[in-house]
C-alpha positions in Angstrom: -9.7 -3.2 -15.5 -8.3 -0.5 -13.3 -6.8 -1.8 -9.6 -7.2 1.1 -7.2 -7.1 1.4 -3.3 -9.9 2.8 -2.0 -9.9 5.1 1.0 -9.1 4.0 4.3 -10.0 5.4 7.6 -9.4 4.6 11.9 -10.4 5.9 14.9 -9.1 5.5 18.5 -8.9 6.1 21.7 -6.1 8.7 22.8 -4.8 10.2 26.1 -3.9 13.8 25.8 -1.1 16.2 27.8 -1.5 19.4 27.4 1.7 21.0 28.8 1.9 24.7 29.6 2.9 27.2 32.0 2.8 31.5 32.8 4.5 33.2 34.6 3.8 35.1 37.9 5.9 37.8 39.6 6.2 35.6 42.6 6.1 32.5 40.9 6.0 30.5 37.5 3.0 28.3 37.6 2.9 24.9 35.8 -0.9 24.7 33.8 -0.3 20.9 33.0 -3.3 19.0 32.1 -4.2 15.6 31.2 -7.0 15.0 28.7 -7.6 11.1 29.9 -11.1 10.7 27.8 -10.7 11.2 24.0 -10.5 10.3 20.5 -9.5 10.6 17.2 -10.8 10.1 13.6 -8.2 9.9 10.4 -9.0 9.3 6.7 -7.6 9.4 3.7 -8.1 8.8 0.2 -6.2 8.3 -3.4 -5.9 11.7 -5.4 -3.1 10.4 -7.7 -0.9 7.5 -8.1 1.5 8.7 -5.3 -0.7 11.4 -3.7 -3.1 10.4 -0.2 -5.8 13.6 0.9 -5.7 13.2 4.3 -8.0 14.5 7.5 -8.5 13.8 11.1 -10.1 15.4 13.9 -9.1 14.7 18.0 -11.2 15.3 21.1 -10.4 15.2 24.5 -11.7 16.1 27.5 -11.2 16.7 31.3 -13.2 17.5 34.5 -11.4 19.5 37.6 -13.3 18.5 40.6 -12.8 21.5 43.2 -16.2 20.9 45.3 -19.2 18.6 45.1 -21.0 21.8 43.7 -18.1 22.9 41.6 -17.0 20.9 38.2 -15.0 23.0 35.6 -14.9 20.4 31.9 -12.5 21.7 29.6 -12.1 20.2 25.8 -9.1 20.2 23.7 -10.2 19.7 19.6 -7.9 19.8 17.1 -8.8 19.4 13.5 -6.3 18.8 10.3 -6.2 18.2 6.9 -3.4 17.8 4.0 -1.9 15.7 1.4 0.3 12.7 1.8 3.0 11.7 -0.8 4.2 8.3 -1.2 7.6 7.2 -2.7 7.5 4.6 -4.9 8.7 1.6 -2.7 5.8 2.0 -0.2 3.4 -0.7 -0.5 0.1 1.4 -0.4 1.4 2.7 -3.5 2.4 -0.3 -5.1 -1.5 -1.6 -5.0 -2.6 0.7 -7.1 -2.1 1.9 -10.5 -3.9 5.1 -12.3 -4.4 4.5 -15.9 
């Protein structure tokens, strides 16, 4: 019989700063923001005996408030993917073994 890890995945709650700024002949103007309402979602999976594939997406959002009429929502998503190696001593990779 063949030990292996299965896949594993997570998802959270996250708080996102966005920092930027432009500059203005008279002035250089700080475009901060703070994403307070978001998530994220990461997974991964065994390819080979050291080797993870890897994904996650993150979502935030934000509402300026400038009248009772007037809401501007802005969203910040990011998505990613890759591999992941692990060295030999790491104990996710000690659990399994491809034969």
């Amino acid at each position: 019989m063949r030990d292996r890890c299965d896949g594993h995945a997570t998802i959270g709650y996250q708080f996102l700063h966005a920092s930027g700024s432009f500059f203005d002949p008279r002035s250089i103007i700080d475009d901060s923001r703070n994403f307070p309402l978001g998530f994220n979602i990461d997974v991964s999976a065994p390819v080979a005996p050291h080797v993870r594939l890897v994904g996650e997406v993150n979502w935030g959002r934000h509402r300026d408030t400038f009248t009772a009429n007037l809401n501007v929502d802005r969203t910040a998503t990011a998505v990613g993917g890759g591999i992941r190696l692990l060295s030999p001593s790491d104990p996710l990779a000690q659990r399994r073994s491809f034969r």
